[in-house]
PDB file of N, CA, C and O in Angstrom, chain B, residues numbered from 101:
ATOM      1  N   UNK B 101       0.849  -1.166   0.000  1.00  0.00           N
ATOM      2  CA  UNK B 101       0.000   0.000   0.000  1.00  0.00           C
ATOM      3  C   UNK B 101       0.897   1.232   0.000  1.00  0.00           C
ATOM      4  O   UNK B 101       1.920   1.162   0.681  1.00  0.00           O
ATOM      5  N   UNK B 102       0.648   2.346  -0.673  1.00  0.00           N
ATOM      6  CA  UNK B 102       1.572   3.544  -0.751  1.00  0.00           C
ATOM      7  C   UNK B 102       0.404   4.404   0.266  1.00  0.00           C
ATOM      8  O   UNK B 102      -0.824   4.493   0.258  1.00  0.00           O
ATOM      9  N   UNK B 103       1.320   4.871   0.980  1.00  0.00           N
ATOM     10  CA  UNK B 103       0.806   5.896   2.203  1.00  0.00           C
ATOM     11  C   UNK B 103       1.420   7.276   2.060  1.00  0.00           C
ATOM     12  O   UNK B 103       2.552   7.470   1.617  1.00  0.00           O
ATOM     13  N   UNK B 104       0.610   8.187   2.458  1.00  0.00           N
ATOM     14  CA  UNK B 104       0.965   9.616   2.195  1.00  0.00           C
ATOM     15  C   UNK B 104       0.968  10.095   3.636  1.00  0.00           C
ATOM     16  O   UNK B 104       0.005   9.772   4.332  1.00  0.00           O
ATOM     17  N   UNK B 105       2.156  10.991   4.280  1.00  0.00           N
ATOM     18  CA  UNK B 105       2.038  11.525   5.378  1.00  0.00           C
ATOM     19  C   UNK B 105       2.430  12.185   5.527  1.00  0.00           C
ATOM     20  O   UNK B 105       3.659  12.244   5.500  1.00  0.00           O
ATOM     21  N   UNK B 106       1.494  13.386   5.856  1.00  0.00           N
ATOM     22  CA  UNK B 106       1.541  15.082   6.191  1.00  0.00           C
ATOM     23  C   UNK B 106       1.736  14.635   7.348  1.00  0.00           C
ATOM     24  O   UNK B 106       1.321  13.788   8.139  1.00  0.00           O
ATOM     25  N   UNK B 107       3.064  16.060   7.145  1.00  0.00           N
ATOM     26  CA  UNK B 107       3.621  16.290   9.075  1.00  0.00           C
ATOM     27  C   UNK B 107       4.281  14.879   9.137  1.00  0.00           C
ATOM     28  O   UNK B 107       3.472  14.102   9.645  1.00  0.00           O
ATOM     29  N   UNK B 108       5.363  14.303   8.833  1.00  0.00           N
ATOM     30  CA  UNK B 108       5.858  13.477   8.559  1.00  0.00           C
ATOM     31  C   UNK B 108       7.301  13.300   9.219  1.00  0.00           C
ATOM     32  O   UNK B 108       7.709  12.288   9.788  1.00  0.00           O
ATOM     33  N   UNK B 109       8.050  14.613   9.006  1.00  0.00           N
ATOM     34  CA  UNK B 109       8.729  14.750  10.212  1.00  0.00           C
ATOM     35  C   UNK B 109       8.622  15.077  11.807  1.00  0.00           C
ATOM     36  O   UNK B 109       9.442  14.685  12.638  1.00  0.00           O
ATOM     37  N   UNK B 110       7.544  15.813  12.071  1.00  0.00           N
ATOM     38  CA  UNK B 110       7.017  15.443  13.341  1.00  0.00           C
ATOM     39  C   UNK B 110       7.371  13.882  14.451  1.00  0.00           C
ATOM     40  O   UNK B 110       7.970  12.881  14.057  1.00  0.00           O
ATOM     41  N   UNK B 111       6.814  14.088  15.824  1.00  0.00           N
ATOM     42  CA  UNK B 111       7.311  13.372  16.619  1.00  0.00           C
ATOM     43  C   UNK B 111       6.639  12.187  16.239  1.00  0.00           C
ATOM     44  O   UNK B 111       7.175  11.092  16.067  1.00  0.00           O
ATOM     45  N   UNK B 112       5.525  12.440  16.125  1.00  0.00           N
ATOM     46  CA  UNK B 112       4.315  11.625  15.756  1.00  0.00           C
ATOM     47  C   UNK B 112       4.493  10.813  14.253  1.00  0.00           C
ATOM     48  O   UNK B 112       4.326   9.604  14.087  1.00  0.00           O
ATOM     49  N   UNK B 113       4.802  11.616  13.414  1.00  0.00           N
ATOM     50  CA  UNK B 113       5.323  11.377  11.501  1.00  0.00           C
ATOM     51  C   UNK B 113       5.649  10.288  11.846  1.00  0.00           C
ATOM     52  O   UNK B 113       5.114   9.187  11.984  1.00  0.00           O
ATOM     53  N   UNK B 114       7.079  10.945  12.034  1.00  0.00           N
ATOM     54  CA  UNK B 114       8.364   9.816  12.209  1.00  0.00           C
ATOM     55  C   UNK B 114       8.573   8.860  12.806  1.00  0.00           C
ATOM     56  O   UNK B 114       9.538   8.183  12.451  1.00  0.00           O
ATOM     57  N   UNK B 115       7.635   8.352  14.119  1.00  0.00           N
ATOM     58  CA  UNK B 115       7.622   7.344  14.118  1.00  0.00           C
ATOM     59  C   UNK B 115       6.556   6.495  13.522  1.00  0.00           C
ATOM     60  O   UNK B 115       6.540   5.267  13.599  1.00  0.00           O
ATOM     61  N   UNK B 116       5.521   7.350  12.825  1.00  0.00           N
ATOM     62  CA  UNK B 116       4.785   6.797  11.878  1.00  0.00           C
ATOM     63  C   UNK B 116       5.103   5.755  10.296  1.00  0.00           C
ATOM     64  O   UNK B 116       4.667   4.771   9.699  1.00  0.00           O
ATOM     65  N   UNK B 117       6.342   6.987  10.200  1.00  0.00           N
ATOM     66  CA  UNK B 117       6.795   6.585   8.667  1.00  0.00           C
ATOM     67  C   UNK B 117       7.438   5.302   9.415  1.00  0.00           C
ATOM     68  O   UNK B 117       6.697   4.323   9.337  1.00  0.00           O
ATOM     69  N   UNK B 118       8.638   5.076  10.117  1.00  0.00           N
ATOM     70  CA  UNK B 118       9.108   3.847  10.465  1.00  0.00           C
ATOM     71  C   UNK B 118       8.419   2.355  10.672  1.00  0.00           C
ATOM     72  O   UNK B 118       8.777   1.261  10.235  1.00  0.00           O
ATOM     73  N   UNK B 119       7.178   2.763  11.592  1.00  0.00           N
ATOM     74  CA  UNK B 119       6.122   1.252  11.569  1.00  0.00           C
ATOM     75  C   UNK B 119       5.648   1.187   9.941  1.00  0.00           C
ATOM     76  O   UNK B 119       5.390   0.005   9.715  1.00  0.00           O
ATOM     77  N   UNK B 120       5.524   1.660   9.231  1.00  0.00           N
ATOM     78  CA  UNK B 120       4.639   1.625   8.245  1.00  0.00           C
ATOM     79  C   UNK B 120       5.763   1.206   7.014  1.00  0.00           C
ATOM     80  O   UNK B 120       5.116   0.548   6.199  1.00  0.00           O
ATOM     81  N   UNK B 121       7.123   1.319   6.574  1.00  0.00           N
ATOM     82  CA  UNK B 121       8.178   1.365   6.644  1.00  0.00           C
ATOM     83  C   UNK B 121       8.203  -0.583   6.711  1.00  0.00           C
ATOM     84  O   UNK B 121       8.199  -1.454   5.841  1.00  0.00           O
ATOM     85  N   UNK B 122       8.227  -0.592   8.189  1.00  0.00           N
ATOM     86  CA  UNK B 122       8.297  -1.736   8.326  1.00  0.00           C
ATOM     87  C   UNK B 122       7.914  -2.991   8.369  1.00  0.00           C
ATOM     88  O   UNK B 122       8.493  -4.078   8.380  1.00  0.00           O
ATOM     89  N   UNK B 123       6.392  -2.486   8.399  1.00  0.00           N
ATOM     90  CA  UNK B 123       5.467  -3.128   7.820  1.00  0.00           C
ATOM     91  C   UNK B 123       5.223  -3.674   6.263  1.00  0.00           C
ATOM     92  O   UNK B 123       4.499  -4.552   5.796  1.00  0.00           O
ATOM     93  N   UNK B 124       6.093  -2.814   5.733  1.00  0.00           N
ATOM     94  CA  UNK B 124       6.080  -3.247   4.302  1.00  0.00           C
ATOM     95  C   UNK B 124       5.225  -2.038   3.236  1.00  0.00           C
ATOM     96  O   UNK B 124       5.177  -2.345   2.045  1.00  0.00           O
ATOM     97  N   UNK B 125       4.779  -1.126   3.524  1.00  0.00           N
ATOM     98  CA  UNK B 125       4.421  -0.205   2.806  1.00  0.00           C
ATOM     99  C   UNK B 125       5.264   0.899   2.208  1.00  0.00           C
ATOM    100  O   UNK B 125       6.396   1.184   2.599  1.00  0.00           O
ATOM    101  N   UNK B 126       4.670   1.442   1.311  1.00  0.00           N
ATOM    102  CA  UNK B 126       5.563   2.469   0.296  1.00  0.00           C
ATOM    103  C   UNK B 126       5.289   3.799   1.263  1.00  0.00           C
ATOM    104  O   UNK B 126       4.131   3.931   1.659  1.00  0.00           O
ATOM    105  N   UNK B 127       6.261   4.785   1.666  1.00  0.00           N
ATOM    106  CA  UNK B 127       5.577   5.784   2.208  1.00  0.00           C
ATOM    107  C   UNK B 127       5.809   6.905   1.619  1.00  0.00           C
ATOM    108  O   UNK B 127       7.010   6.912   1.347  1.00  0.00           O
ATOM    109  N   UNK B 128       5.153   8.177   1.156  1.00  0.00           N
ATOM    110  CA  UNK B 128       5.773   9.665   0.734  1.00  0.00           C
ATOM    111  C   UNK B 128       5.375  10.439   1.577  1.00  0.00           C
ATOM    112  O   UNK B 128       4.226  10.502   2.013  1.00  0.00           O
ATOM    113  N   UNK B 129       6.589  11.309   1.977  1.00  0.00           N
ATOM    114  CA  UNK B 129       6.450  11.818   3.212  1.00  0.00           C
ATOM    115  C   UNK B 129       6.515  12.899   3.016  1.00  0.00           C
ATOM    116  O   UNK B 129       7.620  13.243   2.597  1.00  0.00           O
ATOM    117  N   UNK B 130       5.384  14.122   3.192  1.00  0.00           N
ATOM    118  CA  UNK B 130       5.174  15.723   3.184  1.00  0.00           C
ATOM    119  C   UNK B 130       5.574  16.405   4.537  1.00  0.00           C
ATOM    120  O   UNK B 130       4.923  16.176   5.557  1.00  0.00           O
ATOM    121  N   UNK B 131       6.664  17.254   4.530  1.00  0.00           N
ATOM    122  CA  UNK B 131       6.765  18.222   5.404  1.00  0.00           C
ATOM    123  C   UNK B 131       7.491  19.209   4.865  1.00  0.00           C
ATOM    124  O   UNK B 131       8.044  19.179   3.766  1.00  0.00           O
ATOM    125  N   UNK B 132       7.486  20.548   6.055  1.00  0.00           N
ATOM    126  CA  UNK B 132       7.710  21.638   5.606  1.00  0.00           C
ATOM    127  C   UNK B 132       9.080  21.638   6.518  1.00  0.00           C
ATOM    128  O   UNK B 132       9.650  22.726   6.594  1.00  0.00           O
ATOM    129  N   UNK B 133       9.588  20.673   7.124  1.00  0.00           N
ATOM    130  CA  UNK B 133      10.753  20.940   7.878  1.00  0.00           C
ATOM    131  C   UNK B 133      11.246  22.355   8.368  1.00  0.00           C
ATOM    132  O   UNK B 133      12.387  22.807   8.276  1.00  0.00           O
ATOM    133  N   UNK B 134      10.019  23.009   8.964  1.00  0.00           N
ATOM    134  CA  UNK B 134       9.940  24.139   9.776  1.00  0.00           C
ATOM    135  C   UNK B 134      11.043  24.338  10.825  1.00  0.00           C
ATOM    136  O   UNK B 134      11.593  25.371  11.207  1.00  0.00           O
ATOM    137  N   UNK B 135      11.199  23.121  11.163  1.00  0.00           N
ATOM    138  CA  UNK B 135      12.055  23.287  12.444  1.00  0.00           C
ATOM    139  C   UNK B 135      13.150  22.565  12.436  1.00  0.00           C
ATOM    140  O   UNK B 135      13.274  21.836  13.420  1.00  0.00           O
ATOM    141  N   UNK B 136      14.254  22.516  11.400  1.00  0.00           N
ATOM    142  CA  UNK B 136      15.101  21.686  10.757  1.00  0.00           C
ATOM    143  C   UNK B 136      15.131  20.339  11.279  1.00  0.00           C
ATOM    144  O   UNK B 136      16.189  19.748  11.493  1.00  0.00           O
ATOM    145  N   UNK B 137      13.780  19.756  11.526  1.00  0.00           N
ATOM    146  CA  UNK B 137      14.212  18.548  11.917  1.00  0.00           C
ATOM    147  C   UNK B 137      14.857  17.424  11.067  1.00  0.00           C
ATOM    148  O   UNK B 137      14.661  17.589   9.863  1.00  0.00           O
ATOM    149  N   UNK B 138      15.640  16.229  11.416  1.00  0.00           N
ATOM    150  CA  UNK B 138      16.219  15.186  10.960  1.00  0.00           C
ATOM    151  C   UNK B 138      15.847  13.844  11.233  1.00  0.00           C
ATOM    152  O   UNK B 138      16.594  12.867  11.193  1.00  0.00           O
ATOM    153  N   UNK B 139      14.501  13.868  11.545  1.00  0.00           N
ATOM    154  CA  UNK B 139      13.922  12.453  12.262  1.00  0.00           C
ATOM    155  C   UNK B 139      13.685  11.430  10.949  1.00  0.00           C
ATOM    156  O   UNK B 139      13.684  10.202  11.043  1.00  0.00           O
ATOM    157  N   UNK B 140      13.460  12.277   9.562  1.00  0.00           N
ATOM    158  CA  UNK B 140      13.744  11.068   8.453  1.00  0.00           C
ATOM    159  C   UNK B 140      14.895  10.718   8.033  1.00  0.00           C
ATOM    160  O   UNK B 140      15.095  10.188   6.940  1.00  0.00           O
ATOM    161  N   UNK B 141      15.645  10.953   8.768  1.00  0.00           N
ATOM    162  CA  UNK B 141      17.237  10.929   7.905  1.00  0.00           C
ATOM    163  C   UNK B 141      17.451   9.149   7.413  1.00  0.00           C
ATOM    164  O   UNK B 141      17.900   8.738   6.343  1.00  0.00           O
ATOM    165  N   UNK B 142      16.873   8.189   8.810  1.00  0.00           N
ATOM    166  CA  UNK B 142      17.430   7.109   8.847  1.00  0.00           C
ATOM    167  C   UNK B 142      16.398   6.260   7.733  1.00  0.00           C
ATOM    168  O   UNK B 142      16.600   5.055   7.582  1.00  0.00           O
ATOM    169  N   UNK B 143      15.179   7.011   6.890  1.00  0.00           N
ATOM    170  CA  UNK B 143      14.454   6.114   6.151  1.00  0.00           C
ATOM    171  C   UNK B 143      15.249   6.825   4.552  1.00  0.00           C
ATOM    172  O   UNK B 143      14.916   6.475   3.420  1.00  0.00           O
ATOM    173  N   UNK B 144      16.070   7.616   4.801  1.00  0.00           N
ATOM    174  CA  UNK B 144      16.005   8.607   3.574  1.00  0.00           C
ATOM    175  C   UNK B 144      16.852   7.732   2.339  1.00  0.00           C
ATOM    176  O   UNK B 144      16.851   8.311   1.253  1.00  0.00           O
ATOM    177  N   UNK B 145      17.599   6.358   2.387  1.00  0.00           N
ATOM    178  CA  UNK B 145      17.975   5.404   1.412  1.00  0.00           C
ATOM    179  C   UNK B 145      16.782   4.323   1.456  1.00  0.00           C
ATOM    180  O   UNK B 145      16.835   3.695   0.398  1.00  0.00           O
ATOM    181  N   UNK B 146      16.094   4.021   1.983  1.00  0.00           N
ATOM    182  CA  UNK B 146      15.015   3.089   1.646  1.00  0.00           C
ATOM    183  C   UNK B 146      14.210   3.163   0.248  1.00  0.00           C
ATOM    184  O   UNK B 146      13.720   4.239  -0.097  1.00  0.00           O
ATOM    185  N   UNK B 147      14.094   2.154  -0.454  1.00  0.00           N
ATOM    186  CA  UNK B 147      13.825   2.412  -1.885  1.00  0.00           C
ATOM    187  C   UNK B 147      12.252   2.577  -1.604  1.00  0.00           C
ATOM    188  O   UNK B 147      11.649   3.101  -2.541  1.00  0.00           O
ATOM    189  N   UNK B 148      11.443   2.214  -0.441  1.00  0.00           N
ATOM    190  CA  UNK B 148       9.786   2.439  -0.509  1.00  0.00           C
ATOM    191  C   UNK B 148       9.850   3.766   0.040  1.00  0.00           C
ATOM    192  O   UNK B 148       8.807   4.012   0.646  1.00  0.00           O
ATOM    193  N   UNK B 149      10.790   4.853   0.066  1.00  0.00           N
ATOM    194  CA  UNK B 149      10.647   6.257   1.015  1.00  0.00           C
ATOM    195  C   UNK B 149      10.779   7.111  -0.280  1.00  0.00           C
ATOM    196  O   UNK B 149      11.715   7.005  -1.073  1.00  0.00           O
ATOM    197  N   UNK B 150       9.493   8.165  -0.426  1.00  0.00           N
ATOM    198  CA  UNK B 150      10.467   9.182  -0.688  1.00  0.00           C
ATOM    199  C   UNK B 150       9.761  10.454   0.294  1.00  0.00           C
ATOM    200  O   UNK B 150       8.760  10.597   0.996  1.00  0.00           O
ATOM    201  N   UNK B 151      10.761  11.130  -0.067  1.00  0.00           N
ATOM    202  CA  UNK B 151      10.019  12.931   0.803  1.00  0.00           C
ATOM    203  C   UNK B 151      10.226  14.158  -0.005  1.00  0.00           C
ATOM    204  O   UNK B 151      11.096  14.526  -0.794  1.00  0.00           O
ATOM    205  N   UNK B 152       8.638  14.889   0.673  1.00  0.00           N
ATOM    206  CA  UNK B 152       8.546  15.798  -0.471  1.00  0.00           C
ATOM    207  C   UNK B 152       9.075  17.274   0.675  1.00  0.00           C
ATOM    208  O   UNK B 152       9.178  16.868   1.833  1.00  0.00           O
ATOM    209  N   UNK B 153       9.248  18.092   0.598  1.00  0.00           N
ATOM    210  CA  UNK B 153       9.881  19.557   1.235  1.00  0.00           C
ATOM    211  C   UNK B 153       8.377  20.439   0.731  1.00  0.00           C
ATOM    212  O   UNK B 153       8.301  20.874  -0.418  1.00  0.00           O
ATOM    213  N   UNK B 154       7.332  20.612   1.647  1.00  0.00           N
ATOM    214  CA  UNK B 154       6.193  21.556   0.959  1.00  0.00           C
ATOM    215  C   UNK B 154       5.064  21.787   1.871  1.00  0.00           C
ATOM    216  O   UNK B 154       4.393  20.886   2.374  1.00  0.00           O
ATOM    217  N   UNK B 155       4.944  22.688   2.002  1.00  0.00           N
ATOM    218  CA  UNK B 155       3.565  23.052   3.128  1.00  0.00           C
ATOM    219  C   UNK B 155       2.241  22.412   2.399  1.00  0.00           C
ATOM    220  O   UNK B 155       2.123  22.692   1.206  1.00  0.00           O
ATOM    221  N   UNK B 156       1.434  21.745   2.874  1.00  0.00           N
ATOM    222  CA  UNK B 156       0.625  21.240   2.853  1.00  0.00           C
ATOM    223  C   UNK B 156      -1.094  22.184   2.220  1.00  0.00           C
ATOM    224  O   UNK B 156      -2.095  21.849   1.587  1.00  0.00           O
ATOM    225  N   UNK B 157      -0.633  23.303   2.800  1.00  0.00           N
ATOM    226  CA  UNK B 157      -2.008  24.398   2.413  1.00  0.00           C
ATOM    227  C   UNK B 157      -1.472  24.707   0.628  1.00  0.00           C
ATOM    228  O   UNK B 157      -2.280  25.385  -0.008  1.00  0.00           O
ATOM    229  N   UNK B 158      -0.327  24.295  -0.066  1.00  0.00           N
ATOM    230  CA  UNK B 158       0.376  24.356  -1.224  1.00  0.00           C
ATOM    231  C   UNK B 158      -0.722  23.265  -2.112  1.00  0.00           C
ATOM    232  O   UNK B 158      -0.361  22.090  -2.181  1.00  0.00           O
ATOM    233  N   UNK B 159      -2.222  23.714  -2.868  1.00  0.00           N
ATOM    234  CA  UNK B 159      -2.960  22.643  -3.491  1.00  0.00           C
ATOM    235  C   UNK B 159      -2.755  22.274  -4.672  1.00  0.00           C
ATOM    236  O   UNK B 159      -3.612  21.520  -5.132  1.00  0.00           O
ATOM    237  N   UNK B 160      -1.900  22.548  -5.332  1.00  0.00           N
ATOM    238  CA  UNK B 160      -1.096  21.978  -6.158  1.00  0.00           C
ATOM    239  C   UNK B 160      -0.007  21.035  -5.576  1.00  0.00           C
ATOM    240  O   UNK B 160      -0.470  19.913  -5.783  1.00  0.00           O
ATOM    241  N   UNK B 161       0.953  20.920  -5.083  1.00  0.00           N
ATOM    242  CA  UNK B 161       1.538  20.606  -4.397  1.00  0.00           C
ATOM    243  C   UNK B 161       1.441  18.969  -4.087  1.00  0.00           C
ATOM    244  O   UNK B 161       2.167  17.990  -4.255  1.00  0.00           O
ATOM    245  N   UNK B 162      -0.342  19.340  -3.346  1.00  0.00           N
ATOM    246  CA  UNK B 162      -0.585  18.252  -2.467  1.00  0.00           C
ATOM    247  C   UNK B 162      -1.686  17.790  -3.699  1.00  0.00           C
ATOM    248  O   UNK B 162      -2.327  16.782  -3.401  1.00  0.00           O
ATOM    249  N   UNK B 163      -1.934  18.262  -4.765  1.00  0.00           N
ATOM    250  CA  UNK B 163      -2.594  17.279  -5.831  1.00  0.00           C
ATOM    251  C   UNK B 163      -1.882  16.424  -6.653  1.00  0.00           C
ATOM    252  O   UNK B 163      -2.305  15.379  -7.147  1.00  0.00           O
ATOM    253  N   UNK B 164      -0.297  17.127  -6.835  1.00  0.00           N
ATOM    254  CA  UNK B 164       0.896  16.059  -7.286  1.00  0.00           C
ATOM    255  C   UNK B 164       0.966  15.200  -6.558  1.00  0.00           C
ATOM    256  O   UNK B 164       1.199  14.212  -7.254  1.00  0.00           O
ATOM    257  N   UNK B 165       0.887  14.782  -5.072  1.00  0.00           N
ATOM    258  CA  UNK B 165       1.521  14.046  -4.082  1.00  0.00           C
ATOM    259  C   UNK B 165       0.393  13.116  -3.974  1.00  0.00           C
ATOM    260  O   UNK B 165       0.790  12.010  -3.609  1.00  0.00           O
ATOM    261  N   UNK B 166      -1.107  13.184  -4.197  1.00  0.00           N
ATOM    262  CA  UNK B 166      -2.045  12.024  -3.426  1.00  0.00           C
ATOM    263  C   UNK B 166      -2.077  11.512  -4.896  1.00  0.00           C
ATOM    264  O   UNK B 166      -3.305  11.585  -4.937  1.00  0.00           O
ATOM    265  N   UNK B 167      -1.699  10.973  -6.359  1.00  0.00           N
ATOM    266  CA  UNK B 167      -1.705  10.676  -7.611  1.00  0.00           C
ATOM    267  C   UNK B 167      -1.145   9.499  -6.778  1.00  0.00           C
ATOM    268  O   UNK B 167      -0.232   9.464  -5.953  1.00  0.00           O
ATOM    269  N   UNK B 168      -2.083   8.427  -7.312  1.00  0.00           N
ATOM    270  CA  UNK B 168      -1.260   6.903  -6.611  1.00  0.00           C
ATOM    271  C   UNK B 168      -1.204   6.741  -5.437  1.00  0.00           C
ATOM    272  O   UNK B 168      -0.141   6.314  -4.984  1.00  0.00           O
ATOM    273  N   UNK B 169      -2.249   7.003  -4.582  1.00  0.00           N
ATOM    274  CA  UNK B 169      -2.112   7.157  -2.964  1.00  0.00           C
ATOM    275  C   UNK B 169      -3.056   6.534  -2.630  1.00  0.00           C
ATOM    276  O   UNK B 169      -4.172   7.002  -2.856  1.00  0.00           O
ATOM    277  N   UNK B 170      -2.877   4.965  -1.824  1.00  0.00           N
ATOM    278  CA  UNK B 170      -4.331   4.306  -1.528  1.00  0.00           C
ATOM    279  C   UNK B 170      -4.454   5.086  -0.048  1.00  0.00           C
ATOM    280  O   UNK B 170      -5.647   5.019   0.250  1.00  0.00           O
ATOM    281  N   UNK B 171      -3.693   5.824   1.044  1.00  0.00           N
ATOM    282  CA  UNK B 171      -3.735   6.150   2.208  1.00  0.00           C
ATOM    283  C   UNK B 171      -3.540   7.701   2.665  1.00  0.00           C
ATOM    284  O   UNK B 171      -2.377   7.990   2.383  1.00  0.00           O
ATOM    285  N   UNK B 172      -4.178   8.788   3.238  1.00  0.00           N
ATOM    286  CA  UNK B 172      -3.383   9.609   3.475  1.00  0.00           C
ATOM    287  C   UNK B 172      -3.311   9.560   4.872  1.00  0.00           C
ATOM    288  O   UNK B 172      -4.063   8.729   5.381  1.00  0.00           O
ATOM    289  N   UNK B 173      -2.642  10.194   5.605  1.00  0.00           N
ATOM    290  CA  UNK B 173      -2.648   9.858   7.384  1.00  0.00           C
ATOM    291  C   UNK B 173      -2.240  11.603   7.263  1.00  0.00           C
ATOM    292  O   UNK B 173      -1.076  11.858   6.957  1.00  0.00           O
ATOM    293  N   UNK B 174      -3.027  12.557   7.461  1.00  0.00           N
ATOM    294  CA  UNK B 174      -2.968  13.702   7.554  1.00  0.00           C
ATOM    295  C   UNK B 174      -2.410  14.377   9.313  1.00  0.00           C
ATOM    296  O   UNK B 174      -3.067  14.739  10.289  1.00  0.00           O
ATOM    297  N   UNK B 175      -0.737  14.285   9.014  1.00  0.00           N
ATOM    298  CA  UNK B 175      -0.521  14.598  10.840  1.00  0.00           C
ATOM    299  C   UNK B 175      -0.163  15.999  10.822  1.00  0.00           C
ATOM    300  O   UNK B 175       0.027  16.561  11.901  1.00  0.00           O
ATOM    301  N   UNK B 176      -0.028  16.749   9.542  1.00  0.00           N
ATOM    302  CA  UNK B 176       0.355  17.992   9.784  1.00  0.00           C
ATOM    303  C   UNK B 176      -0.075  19.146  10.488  1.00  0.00           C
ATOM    304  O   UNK B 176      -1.302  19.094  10.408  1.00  0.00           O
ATOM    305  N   UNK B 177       0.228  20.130  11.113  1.00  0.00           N
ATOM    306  CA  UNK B 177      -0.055  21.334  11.656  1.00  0.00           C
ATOM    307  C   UNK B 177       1.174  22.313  11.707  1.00  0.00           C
ATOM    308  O   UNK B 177       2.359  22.208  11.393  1.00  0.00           O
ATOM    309  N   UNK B 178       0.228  23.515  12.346  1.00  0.00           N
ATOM    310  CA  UNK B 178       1.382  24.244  13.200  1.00  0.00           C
ATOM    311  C   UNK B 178       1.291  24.577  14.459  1.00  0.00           C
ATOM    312  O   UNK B 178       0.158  24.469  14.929  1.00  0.00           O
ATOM    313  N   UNK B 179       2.133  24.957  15.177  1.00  0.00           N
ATOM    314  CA  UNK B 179       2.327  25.140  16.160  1.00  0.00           C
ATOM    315  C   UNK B 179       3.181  26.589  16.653  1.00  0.00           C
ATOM    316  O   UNK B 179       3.408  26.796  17.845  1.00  0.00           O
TER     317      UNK B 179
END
């Protein structure tokens, strides 16, 4: 299953992308890395990962990204 996840680097994302990851799913991962985080670094050679760099309110953006998406798991915000 290919999964889409806003807010992806988040505390919450990231350990999202990893179970899901490991489970065996494809994941593309949307964030705006607001806060230079590095919590995807360790999925960032996995051939089922990729990540996109893009604010989410961007509807173009996020109409390129759900093309082929059986899942979205919408964790994004701000804070």
């Amino acid at each position: 299953m290919k999964v889409l996840v806003t807010g992806a680097a988040g505390y919450l994302g990231s350990v999202l992308v990893g179970e899901l990851l490991g489970a065996g799913h494809q994941v593309l991962a949307v964030d705006n890395f607001r806060y230079g985080q590095t919590s995807l670094l360790p999925y960032c050679g996995a051939d089922e990962f990729d990540v996109v760099r893009g604010d989410v309110r961007d509807r173009d953006l996020m109409a390129r990204c759900v093309k082929g998406v059986d899942m979205i798991l919408p964790l994004a915000c701000l804070s």
